[in-house]
C-alpha positions in Angstrom: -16.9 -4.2 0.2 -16.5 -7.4 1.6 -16.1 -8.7 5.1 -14.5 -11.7 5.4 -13.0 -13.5 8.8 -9.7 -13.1 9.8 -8.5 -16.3 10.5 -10.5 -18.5 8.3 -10.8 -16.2 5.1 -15.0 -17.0 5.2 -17.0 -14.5 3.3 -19.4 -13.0 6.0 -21.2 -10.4 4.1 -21.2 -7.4 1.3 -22.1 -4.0 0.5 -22.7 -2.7 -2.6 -21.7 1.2 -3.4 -20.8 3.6 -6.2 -17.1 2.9 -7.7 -14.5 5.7 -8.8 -13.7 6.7 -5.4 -12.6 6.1 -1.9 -15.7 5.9 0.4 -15.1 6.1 4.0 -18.5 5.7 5.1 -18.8 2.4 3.5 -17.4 0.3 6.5 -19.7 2.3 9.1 -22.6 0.8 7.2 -20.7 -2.4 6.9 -20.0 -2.1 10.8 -24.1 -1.2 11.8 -25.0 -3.9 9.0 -22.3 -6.8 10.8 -24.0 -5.5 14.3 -27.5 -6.1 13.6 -26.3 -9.7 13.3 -24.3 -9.6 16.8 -21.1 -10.0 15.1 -19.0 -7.2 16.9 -16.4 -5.0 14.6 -13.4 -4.5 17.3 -12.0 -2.0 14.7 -10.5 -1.5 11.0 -7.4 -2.3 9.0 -7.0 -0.3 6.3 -4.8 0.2 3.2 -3.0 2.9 1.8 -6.0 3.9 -0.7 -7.7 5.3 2.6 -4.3 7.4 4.0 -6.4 10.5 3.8 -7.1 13.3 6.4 -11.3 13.0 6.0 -10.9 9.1 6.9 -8.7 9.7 10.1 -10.6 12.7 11.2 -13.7 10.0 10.5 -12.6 7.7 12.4 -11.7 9.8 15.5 -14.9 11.1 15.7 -16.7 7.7 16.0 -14.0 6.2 18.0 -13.6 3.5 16.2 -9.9 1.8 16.6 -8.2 1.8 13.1 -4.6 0.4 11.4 -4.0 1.9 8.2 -1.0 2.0 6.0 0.7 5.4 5.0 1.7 6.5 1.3 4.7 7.0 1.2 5.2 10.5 0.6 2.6 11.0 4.1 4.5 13.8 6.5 4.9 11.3 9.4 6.5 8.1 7.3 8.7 10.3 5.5 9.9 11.8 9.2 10.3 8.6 10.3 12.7 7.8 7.2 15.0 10.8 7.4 15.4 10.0 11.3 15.2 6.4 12.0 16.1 4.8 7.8 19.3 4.1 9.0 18.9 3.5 12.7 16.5 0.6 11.7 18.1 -1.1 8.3 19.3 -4.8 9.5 18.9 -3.6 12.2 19.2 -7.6 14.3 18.1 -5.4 17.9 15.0 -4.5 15.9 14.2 -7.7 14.0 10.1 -8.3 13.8 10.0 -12.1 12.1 12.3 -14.3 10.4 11.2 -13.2 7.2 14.2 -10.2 7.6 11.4 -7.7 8.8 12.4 -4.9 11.2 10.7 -2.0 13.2 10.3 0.2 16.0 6.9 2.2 17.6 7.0 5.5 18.5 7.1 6.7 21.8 3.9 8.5 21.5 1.4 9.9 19.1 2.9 12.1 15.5 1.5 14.1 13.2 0.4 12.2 10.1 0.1 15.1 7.4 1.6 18.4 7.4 -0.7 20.6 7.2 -3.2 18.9 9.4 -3.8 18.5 13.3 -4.5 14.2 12.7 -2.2 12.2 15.4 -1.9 9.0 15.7 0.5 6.0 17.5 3.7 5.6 15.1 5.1 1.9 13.7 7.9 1.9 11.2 9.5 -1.3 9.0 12.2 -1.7 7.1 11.4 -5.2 5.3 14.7 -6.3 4.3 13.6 -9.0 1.5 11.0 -6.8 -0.1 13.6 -3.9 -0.1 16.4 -5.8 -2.0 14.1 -7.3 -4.3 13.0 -4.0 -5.4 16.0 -2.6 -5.1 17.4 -5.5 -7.4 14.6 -4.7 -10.1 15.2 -1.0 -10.2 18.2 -1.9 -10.9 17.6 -3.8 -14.0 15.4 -2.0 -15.4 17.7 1.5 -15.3 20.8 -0.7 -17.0 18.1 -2.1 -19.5 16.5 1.4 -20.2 20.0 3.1 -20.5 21.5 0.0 -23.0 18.1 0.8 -25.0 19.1 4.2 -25.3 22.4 3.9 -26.1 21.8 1.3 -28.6 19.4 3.8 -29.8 21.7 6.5 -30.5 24.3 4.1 -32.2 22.1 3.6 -34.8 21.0 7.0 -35.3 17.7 7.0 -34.0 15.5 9.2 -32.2 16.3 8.0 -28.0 13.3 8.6 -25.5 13.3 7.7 -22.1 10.7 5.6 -20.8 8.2 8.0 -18.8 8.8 6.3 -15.5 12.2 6.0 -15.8 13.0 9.9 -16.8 13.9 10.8 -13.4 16.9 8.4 -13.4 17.8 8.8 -17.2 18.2 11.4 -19.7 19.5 11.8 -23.8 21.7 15.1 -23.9 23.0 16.8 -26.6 26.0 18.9 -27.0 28.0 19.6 -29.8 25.8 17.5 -32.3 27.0 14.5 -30.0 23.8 12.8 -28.3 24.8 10.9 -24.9 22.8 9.4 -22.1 23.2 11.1 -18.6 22.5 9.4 -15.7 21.2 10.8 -12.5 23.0 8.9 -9.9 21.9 10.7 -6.9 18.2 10.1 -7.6 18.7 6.4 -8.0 20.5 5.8 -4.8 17.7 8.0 -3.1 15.3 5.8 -4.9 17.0 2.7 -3.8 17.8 3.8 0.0 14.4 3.9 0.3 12.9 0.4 -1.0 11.3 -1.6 1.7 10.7 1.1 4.3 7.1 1.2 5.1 5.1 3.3 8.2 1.6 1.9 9.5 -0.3 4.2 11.9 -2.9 3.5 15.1 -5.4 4.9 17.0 -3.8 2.8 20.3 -0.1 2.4 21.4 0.9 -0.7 19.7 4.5 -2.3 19.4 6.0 -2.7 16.2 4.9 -6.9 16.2 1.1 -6.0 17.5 0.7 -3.5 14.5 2.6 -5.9 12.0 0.6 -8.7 13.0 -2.9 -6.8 13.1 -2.4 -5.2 9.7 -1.3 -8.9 8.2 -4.5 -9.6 9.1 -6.1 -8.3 5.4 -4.0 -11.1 4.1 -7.6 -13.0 4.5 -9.7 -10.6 2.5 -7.0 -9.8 -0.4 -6.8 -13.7 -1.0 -10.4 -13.9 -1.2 -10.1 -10.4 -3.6 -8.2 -12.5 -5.9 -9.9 -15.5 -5.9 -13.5 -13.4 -6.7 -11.5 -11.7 -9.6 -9.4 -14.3 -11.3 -11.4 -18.1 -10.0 -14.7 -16.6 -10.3 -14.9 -14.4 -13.3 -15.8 -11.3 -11.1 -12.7 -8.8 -12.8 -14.4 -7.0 -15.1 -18.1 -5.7 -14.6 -19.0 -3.6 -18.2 -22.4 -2.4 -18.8 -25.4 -3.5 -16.8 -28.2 -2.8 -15.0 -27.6 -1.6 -11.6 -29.8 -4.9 -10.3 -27.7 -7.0 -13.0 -24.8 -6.1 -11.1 -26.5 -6.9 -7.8 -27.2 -10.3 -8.7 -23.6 -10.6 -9.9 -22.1 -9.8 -6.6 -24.6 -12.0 -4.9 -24.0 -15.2 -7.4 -20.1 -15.1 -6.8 -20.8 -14.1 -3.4 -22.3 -17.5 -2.3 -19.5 -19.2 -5.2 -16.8 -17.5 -2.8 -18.9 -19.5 0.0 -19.3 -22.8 -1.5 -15.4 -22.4 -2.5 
């Protein structure tokens, strides 16, 4: 785990812990460890690997200000879609930054999962380039995948969908005739929902204050990919635990010196 400043993208220190899994106690002893040194954590941003209830519940006990990202399939975002999707899409009385981003706060705290008590303050975006990008590549790669198939069953050949795509696309068979079957509702489902995106907080923010706090890990994911792809640091096989140590320490100071 890195920590890294905000504005400058500077390394500032690292902890070292077991991989696999999602540890939420890592930045409390990244947050004592930054103290120690008078360098004052004023809170966390968080992705969506840590949109769990143990991390929120975590961090409400220690009272420690957060801005995480919800999954997408996390009770509160997909509220906020079914009620507000349309309500925000281009939405120009809504509009967050000339880069076509849109959003709205809620008006106080919602329940984040559904079968929890965790609340928090609300911020939902609809980010209008991201969205038709996406939108535009699902797109292609259902025409592609169903010209495959079809092309498949032309020449007599056995036609499987491609695993991800199987809930858009399907071979059928009736009468000895093989044809592909398209599920259309799915797909525009699929595609009404590209770009929408929920970010929660412990404090009442507007939808710019949590936009512009959560763009804030922009500084540690750059230096993420320089330590994996500049400095060699993507792949870690088998070593000694103080091998690996020495690793993160060398391209530590290398992410300095860069």
């Amino acid at each position: 785990m890195y920590a890294v400043n905000a504005e400058t993208g500077m390394p500032i220190t690292y902890l070292i812990g077991n991989g696999g899994k999602v540890d939420a106690k890592a930045f409390m002893k990244l947050q004592a460890f930054l103290g120690l040194h008078g360098i004052e954590a004023k809170g966390v941003l968080l992705d969506r690997a840590f949109c769990t209830p143990d991390v929120f519940r975590l961090l409400d006990d220690l009272g420690i200000p957060y801005v995480i990202m919800l999954k997408s399939d996390t009770y509160a975002h997909v509220r906020m879609y079914e009620q507000h999707a349309e309500q925000l899409r281009w939405n120009v009385r809504q509009i967050v930054n000339d880069d076509c981003l849109f959003g709205m706060e809620s008006d106080g705290k919602c329940r984040i999962f559904g079968s929890k008590d965790t609340e928090a303050y609300l911020s939902f975006f609809y980010d209008g380039t991201n969205g038709t990008e996406r939108s535009a590549t699902l797109i292609r790669r259902i025409m592609r995948e169903r010209k495959r198939l079809e092309g498949k069953i032309r020449d007599g050949k056995p036609a499987i969908v491609e695993g991800a795509l199987a809930r858009y696309l399907s071979v059928e068979e009736k009468d000895g005739v093989r044809t592909v079957r398209c599920d259309y509702d799915s797909w525009q489902a699929s595609l009404n929902g590209k770009g929408f995106y929920s970010i929660a907080s412990s404090r009442q923010l507007t939808a710019v204050e949590a936009n512009s706090l959560y763009r804030l890990r922009d500084a540690s994911e750059t230096q993420y990919m320089f330590s994996k792809s500049q400095l060699g640091f993507d792949v870690t096989r088998n070593h000694t635990e103080n091998s690996i140590g020495n690793k993160f320490f060398i391209c530590f100071i290398s992410s300095i010196l860069r």
